[in-house]
N, C-alpha and C positions, 0 to 999 in steps of 0.2 A: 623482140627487136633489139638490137647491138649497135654500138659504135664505134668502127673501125679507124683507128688512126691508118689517113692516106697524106699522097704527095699533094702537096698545096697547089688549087685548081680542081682538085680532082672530088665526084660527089661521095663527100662523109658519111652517109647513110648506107648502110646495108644489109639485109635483111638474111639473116641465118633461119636454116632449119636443124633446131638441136634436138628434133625426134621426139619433141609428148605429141601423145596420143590421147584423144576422148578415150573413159572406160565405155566401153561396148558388152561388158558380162554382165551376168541379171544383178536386178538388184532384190536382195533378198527381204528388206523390209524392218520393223519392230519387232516382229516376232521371232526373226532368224538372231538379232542382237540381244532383244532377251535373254534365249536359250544361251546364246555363249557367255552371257554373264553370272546368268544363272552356272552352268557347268563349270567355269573360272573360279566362281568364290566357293562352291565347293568343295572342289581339287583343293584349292587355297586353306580350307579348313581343315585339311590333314596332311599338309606341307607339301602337296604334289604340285609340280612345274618349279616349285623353289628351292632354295638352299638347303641342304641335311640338314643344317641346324635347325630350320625353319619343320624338319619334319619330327625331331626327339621327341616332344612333349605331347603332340597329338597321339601320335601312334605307342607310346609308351603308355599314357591314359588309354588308348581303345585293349591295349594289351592287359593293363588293369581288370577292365572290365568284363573280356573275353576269358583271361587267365581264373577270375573267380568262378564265372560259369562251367569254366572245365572241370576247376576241383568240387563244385560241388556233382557235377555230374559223377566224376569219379568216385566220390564219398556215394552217392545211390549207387552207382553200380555194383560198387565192391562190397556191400553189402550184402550180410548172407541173405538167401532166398528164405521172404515171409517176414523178414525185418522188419523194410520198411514199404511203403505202400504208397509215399509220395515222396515228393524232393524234399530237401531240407528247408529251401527258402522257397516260398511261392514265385510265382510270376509276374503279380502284382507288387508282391513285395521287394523286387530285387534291386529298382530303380528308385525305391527310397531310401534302402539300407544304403546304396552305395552313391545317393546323391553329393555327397564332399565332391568325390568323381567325377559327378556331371559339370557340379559348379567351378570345379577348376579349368575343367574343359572348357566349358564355356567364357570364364576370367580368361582364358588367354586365346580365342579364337573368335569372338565377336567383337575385340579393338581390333584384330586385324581384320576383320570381313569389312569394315565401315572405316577405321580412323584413317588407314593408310592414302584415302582417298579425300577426306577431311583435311590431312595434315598436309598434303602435294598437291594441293587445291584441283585433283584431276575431275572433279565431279561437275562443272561445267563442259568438259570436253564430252564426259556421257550424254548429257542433256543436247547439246550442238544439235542435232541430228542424226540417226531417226529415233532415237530412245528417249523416250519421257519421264517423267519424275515419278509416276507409277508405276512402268518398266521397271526402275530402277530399287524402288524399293519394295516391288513384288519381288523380282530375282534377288534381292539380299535376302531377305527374310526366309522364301523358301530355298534355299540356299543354304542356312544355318540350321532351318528346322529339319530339313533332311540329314546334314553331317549328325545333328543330336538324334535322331530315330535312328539312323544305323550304326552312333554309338549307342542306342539302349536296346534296340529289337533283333541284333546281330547275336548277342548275348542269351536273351529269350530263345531265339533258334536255336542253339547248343542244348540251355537245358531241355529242350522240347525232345532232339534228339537222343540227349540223355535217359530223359524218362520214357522216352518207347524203348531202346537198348534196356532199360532196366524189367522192360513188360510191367510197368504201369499202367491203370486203367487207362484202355485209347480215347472213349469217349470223357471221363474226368480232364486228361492233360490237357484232348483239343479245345474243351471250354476254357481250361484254365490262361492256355498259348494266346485264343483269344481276345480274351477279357486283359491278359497283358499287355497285347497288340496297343490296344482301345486305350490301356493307362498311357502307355509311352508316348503315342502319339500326343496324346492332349500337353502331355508332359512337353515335349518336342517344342508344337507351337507355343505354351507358354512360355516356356524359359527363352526360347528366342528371341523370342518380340520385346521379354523386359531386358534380354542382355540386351540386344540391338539400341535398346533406347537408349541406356547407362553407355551404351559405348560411343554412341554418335553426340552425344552432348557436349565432349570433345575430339581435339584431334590429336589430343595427347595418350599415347597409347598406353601409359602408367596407370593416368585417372581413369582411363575407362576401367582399368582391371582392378583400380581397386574399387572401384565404382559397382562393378557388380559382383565381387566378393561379398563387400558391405549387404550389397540388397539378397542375397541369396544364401551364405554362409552364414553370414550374422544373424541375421533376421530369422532363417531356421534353429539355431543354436538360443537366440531370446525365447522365442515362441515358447520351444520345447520345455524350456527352464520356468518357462512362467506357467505352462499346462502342469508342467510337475508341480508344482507350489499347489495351483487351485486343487489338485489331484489329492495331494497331501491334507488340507481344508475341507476335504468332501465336498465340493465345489464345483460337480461332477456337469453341469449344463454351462457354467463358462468355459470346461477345456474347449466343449463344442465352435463355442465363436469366436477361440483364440486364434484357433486354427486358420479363420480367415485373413491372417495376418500377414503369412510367408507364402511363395511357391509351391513351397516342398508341401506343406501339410493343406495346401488347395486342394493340390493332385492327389492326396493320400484321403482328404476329406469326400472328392467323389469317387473315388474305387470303393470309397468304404459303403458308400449310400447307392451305388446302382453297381458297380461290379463283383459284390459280394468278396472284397478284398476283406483281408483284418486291420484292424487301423493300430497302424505305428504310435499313435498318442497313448501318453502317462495312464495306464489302467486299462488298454486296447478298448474304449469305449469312444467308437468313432462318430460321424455325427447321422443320423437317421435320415432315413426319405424325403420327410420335410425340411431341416437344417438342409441335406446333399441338395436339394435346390439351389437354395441360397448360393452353397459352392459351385456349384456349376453359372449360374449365371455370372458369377465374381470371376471367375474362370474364364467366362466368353468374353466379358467386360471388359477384362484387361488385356485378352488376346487383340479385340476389336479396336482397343484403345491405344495400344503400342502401334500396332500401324497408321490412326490417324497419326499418331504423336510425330512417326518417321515420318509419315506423308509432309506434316507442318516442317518438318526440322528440315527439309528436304528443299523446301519453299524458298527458305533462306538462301541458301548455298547454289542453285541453280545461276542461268546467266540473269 
């Protein structure tokens, strides 16, 4: 309704039609909003829908990573016939050698999967209706944990193709391809959920990133420093539970104890069947734990 200036006498009320309409198309529900937030932060995590600049750093990292599985494919290839008989770097091992990789990847794409939304206060407008505060922090998380599986299992697929072009034993690689699979993933969901956490405790897109530098750089770079010491000591049953310390050597601690990986720890003595329990529940623990954590931090911020 409007109010029309008329001639005096005359009645002041009059009533326009300026053409809205009820929406009449379906409505698609929580799970149709999910999915587009889930695919959004995705994209998001390797600069697509936004700015070039916004896409340098991911896709220069994914190239990183894909660029070394090339050359070592090409170092098996080109080798002469009866040389060599496997890859130079396992499948297990190639997402711990190059975790610096992951961790910077993930230092600069899990403050913007969460802080952007923190810092523009837009994470009530999600919550409004019909997405809920579990929507929202399942589709972030799997969101992050898929960008990091297709940057780690994209990489595995090269060398796999690799080592069949080089007639590598088939059935040796596809065990091997798969036991990679099984590390990455696990790898995937852990580091997500702990960057996810370091990054949503602010909305400052700086502290998140140094935030999980600290916890995944740092903290693998101590670990290792302190297993070499005990390593040096003959002190050979504390490298074992140092390892429960960092990320990196969680995930290097269960490849070593059920996926018949070589463990990257001071003296390649990784931790046994009994210990690889211990890491594997430490492993689920904190996976389970990072999403209560988002679920709580999430509590906050809603309407």
């Amino acid at each position: 309704m409007a109010t029309e200036l008329t001639p005096q006498g005359a009645d002041p009320t009059r009533i326009h039609n300026i053409g809205y309409r009820k929406y009449d198309g379906p409505r698609l529900g929580r799970a149709y909003a999910r999915r587009s937030l889930y695919s959004q932060s995705l994209r998001g995590a390797y600069g697509l829908g936004r700015s070039a600049k916004s896409k340098v750093l991911p896709m220069v990292l994914f190239g990183v990573m894909t660029a070394t599985a090339a050359i070592i494919v090409a170092v098996a290839v080109a080798a002469p016939a009866g040389t060599m008989t496997k890859l130079p770097l396992s499948y297990t091992a190639f997402a711990i050698s190059l975790q610096p990789v992951i961790g910077l990847y993930l230092a600069a794409q899990a403050p913007q999967t969460v802080s952007r939304d923190l810092r523009f206060k837009t994470v009530p407008l999600y919550f409004s209706r019909p997405i809920e505060r579990r929507d929202y922090v399942l589709a972030k998380y799997a969101a992050m944990a898929s960008a990091l599986f297709a940057l780690t299992a994209i990489p595995l697929v090269i060398l796999y193709a690799g080592a069949l072009l080089a007639k590598f034993d088939f059935g040796t690689q596809t065990k091997g391809f798969a036991q990679g699979l099984v590390s990455v993933a696990l790898l995937s969901l852990l580091f997500a959920g702990i960057g996810l956490v370091m990054a949503a405790l602010t909305p400052r897109r700086g502290f998140g990133v140094a935030a999980v530098i600290a916890v995944f750089t740092i903290s693998y770079g101590a670990v290792s420093t302190v297993q070499a010491i005990a390593t040096s000591q003959e002190a050979d049953s504390a490298v074992e539970w140092l390892g429960l310390f960092s990320p990196a050597t969680l995930i290097d601690g269960v490849q070593t104890a059920f996926l018949g990986a070589t463990s990257a720890f001071p003296g390649g003595t990784g931790p046994g069947a009994g210990t690889g329990v211990v890491y594997l529940l430490v492993v689920l623990g904190l996976i389970a734990g990072s999403y209560a954590v988002l679920m709580r931090r999430y509590r906050k911020v809603g309407l």
